[in-house]
N, C-alpha and C positions, 0 to 999 in steps of 0.2 A: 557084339558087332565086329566085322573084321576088318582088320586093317585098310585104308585104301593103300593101292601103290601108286608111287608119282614118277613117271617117265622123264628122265632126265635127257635122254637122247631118242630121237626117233627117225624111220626110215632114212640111215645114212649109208650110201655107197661112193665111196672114198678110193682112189688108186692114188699110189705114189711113187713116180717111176725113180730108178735108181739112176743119183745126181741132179735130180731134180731140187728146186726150191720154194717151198711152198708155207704159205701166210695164213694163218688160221684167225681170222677178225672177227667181232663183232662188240656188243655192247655187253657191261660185266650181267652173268648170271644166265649167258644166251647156251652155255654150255661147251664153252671154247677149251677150257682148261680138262673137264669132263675127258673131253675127248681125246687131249693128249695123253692123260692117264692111261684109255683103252689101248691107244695103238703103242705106248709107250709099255703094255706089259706089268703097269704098274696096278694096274685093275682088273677087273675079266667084267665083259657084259654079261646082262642076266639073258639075253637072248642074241644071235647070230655069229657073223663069224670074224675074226680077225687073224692075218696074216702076216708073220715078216720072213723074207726071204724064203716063199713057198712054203713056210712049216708053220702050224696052226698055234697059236697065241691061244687062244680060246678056250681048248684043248687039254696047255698044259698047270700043272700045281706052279704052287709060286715056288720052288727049289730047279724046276725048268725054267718058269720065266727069266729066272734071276739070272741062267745059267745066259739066257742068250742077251739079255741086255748086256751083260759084262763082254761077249763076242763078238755083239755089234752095235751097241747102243753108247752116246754120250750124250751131257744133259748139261745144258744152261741152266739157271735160275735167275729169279729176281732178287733174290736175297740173296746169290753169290753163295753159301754154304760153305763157305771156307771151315776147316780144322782150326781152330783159334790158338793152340797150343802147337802147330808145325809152322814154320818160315813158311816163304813163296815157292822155293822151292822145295821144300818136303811136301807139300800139297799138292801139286803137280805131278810130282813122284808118287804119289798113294796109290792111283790106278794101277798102274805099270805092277808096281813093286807089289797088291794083291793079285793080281793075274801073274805073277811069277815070268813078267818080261824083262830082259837081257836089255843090256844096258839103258836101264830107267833113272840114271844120274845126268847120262850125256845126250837122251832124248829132252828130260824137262830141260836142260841147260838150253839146246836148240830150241824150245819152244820159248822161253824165259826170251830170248834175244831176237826173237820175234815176233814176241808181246812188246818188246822194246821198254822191259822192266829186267835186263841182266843185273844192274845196279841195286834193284831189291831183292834179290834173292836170297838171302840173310833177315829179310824184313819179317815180322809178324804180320795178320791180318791188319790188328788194332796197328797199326806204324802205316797203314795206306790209303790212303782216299779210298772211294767207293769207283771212281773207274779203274782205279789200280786193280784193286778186288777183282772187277768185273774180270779185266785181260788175265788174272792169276787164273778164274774160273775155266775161262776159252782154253785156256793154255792145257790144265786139266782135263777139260773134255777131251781132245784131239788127243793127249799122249798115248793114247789107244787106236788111233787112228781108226774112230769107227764107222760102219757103214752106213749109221745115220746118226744125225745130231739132234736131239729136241732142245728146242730155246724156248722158256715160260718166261713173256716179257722181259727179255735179257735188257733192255734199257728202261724200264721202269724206275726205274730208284737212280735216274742219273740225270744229271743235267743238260738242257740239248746240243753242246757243244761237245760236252763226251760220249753222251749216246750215239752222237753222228759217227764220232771217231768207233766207239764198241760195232757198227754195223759195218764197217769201213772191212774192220779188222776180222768178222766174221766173215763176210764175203769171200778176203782176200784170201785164209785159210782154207774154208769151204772148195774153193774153187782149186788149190794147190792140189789135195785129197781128196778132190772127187765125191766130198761127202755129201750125201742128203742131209737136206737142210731143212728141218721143219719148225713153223712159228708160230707162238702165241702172241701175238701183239695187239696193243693201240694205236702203235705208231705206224702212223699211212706212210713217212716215207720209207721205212722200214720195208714195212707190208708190199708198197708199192718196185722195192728193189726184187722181189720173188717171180719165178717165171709163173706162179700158180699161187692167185687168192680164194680161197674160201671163205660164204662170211655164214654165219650163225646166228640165229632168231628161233628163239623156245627149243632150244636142242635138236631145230634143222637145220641143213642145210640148205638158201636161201639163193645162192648168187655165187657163180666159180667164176673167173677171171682167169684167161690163159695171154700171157704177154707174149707178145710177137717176138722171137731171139733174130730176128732176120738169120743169117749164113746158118749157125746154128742150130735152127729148126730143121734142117734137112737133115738130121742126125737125132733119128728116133730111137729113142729107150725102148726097149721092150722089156727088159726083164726088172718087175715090180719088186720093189723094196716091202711096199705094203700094202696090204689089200683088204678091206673092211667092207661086209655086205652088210644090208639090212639088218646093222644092230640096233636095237633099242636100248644100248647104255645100261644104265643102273638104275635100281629101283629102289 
């Protein structure tokens, strides 16, 4: 008897313009996470197409993919993935210092004191609370200054008074660099800070939401960060 296949994701066409902000919602197992994988390059669908910066994701082997996440991609977590064996600052520095970037001591330093954690920078993982962690992570992502950022419930595992604070500080970065900003969340006020939510039900697409930026809406993006037609995900 042959195997059945089970459709994780189905007819999604997705734009993301560049410096845009955009909220990926739904309820767990709707296929939110799925789908960051795909445009994240961490995955390939088994059918359509995906996009970053005009050059086909879809396309390429994973020794490509890898190549352009490292030239334009950074990544939040929920778990934080810190180095448990580097300080705050050598974990910050890892990006930089793998991509062979020029002054990667005195960038994490300026990101460290704009996490407004200069005072840990000697700290281990295990020596930080978990929003500490969090802003060492942000800190991390951005030392690449990349052209887009994925967050996988960056406030999940935090408390609401620090998670307010972790979206505060993502914003405020975000918006310094220009970076695209893409979310997996639960959190509506989170979700609810993005110019663009999508929500997800059975690995569709259900419901976009485009916030009015008043002045700023008169200033169209045109050139797409990412572009997703008609994949059906993974099987």
């Amino acid at each position: 008897m042959n195997a059945k296949h089970l459709s994780i994701l189905q007819n999604i066409h997705l734009e993301v313009n560049a410096g845009d902000t955009l909220a990926i919602v739904g309820s767990s197992g709707s296929g939110k996470s799925t789908l960051l994988s795909l445009i994240a390059g961490l995955d390939l669908p088994s059918k359509g197409e995906i996009y970053l910066k005009g050059k086909a994701l879809h396309l390429m082997n994973e020794e490509q993919r890898s190549e352009m996440r490292s030239l334009h991609v950074g990544f939040v977590f929920q778990q934080f993935l810190l180095v448990n064996s580097l300080t705050a600052l050598e974990n910050i520095m890892l990006p930089a210092e793998l991509a062979n970037m020029p002054n990667a001591e005195e960038k994490a330093l300026e990101l460290l004191a704009k996490v407004k954690l200069s005072d840990r920078a000697d700290h281990f993982p295990s020596q930080l609370s978990g929003g500490e962690q969090q802003r060492i992570a942000i800190a991390r992502a951005f030392i690449s200054q990349p052209d887009i950022l994925f967050a996988d419930e960056p406030t999940g595992n935090l408390d609401t008074k620090t998670g307010e604070h972790i979206t505060e500080l993502l914003f405020e970065i975000h918006k310094q660099f220009g970076t695209t900003l893409v979310l997996v969340t639960h959190d509506n006020k989170l979700a609810a800070k993005c110019k663009k939510q999508v929500r997800m039900t059975s690995g569709s697409l259900v419901d976009v939401t485009n916030r009015s930026l008043g002045n700023e809406s008169a200033i169209e993006q045109v050139n797409h960060e990412y572009m997703i037609k008609a994949s059906s995900g993974l099987h």
